[in-house]
N, C-alpha and C positions, 0 to 999 in steps of 0.2 A: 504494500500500500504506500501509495507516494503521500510526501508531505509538505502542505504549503499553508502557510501560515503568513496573512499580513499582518505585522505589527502595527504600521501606523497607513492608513488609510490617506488616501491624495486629495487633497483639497486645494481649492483657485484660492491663490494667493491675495490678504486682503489688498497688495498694491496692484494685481489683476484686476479685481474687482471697479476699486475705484477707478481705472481706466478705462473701464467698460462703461460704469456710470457716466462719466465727463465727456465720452466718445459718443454717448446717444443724449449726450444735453445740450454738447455746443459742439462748432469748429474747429477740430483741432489743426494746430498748425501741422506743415510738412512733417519736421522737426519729429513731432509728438506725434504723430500718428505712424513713422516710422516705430519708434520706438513701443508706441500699442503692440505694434503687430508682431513685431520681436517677442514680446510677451505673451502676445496669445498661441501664438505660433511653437515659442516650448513649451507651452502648457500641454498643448497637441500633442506633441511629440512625445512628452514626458508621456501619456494616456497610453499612445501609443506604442510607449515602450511596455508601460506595464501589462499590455494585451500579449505583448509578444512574450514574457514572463513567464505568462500564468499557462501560455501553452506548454513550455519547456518538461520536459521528463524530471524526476529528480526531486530529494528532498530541500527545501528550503524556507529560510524567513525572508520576507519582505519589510523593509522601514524606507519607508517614502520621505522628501523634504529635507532630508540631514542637511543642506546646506543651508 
């Protein structure tokens, strides 16, 4: 029996958040809306990674965010 265990579960980060907020309130400049997308963009990826994870054979823990 394989074993996977997530420790700490993935959550959008609260400065994700508020750039989503500010992105559907106003204008954001060039600037700043590069940098949104930067952000939403690993958010994705991080997801993505963890779909790819949870496929893998093998016993393991997951801990999300450590940085």
């Amino acid at each position: 029996m394989l074993f996977l265990k997530v420790l700490k579960p993935r959550y959008v980060s609260k400065k994700l958040m508020l750039w989503r907020a500010l992105n559907a309130r106003m204008a954001l400049t060039d600037e700043e809306q590069k940098y949104y997308f930067h952000l939403e963009k690993g958010f994705v990826g991080e997801c993505m990674f963890d779909d790819i994870i949870e496929n893998l054979n093998g016993d393991r823990l997951i801990v999300n965010d450590l940085l």
